[in-house]
N, C-alpha and C positions, 0 to 999 in steps of 0.2 A: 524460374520466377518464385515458385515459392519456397527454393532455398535462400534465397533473399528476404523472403516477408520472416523467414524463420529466424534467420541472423539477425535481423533488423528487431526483433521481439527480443530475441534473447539480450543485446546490449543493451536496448531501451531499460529493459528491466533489471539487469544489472547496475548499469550507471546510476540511474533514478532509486534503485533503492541504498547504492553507495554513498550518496548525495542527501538522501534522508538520513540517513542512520550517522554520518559524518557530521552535518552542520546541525548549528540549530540556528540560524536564520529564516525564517519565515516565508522569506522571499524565497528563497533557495531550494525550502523542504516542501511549499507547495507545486513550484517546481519540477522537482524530481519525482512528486507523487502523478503527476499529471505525464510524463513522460513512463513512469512505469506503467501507467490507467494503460498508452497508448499500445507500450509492448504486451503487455495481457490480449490486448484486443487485437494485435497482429496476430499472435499464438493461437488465440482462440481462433481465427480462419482454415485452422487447419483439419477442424473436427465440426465444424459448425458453419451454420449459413451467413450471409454479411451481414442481415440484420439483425442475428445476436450478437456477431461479434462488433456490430457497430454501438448496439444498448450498452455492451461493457463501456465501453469508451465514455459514450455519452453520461452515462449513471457516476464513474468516475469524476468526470468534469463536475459533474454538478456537485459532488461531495467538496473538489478544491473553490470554486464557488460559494456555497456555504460556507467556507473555513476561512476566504479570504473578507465576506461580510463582515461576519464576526470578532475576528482582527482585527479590522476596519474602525472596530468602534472602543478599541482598548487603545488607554492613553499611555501606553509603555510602547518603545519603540522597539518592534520586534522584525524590524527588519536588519539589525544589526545587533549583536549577541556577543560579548567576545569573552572569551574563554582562554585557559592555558592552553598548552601544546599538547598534555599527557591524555584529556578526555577526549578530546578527535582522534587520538592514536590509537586508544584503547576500545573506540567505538569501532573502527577499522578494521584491530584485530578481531575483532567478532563479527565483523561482514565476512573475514577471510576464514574464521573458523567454521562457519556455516556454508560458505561454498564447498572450501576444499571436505568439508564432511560428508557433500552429498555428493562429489566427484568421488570419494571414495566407498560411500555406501549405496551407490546409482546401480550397478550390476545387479543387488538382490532387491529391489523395489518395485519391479514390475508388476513380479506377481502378487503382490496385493493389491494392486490399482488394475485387474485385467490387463495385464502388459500393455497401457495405452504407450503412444509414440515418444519418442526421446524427446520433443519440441512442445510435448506437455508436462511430463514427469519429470522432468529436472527442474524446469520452472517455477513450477507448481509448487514443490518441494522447497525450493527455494524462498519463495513468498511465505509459505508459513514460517520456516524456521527464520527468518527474518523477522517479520511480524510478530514473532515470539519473543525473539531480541528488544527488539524497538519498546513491545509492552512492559518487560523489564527494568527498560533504563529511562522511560518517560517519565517525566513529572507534571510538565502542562499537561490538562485536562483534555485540551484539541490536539496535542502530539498522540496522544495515548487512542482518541478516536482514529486518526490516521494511521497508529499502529493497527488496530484492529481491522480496521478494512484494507488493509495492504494481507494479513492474515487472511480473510476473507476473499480475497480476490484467487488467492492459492486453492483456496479449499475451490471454490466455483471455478476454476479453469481445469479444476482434477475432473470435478461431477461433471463439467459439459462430455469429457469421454463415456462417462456413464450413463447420463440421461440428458435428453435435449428437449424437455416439455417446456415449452414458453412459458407456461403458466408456472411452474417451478424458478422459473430463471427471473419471469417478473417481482414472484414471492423474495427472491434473496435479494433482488434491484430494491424492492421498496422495504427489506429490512434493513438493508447498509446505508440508505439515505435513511430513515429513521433511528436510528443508534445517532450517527449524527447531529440530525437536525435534535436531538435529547439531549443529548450531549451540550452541543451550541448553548441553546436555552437556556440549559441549567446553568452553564458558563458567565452569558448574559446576564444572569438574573442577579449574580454574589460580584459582578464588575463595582457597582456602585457602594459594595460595601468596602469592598477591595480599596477603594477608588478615594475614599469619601476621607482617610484617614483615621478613622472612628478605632479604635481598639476595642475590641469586644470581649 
């Protein structure tokens, strides 16, 4: 059974982050962030109790939540984006440089994370340098927050092998919904300037 919840984490997380890093539809990238939320929180059950790995989940949602408000009230339609062929291709190439890098540098990584298990350390691994990616190539303001906490979700499914204090795990839950919800706001607040035509 829980080579299944492990499979089941590991493509969640894969595809969801293929799926962000690939489109930039709105619809699509909250999406796949909500489908990656899901596969972190399968993964996390393997070192952790169900009610932390259910707060990942939950804390996740509420981040896509936030971002689809926010959207919500931009009068650009951002559920459809279209683009040429060469920067989806080229966004792709760099999901593949980042797996196949840590398929290949996976054997000497252990031991600097206390050799936790295979069904964290490659994942884990993989969300940051993704996340690293995605921070690079974003330009919206709210891609660039969902880079960051796709980044963050890496680093906190490495630390759950290392420490399991609730009160640590709630401190990074309410710093990833505030980076956010700052983010949002600020976002919010320059719409109407955006918005209004005005050249400034």
């Amino acid at each position: 059974m829980l080579f299944w919840i492990i499979l089941a984490g590991y493509l969640l997380i894969l595809i969801g982050a293929l799926i962000f890093t690939v489109t930039r539809s709105w619809i699509y990238a909250l999406t796949a962030f909500s489908l990656q939320t899901l596969g972190v929180g399968l993964l996390a059950l393997q070192i952790a109790p169900v009610p932390v790995a259910a707060a990942k989940c939950i804390v996740g949602w509420l981040a896509v939540t936030i971002l689809a408000i926010t959207i919500s009230h931009e009068k650009k339609d951002f559920l459809r984006d279209t683009e040429g062929l060469i920067a989806p291709l080229f966004r792709m190439a760099l999901w593949i440089l980042v797996f196949s890098s840590l398929v290949v540098l996976f054997p000497g990584l252990g031991g600097f994370f206390q050799n936790p298990p295979t069904g964290i350390l490659l994942p884990s691994g993989f969300l940051l340098g993704i996340g690293l990616i995605n921070l690079g190539i974003s330009e919206h303001p709210l891609r660039v927050s969902l880079s960051l906490l796709s980044l963050l979700q890496g680093f906190e499914l490495s630390y759950l092998w290392v420490e399991q204090s609730l009160l640590v795990l709630a401190l990074l839950a309410v710093m990833d919904l505030s980076i956010l919800v700052v983010l949002s706001i600020l976002h919010s607040y320059n719409l109407p300037v955006e918005n209004s035509g005005i050249n400034l």
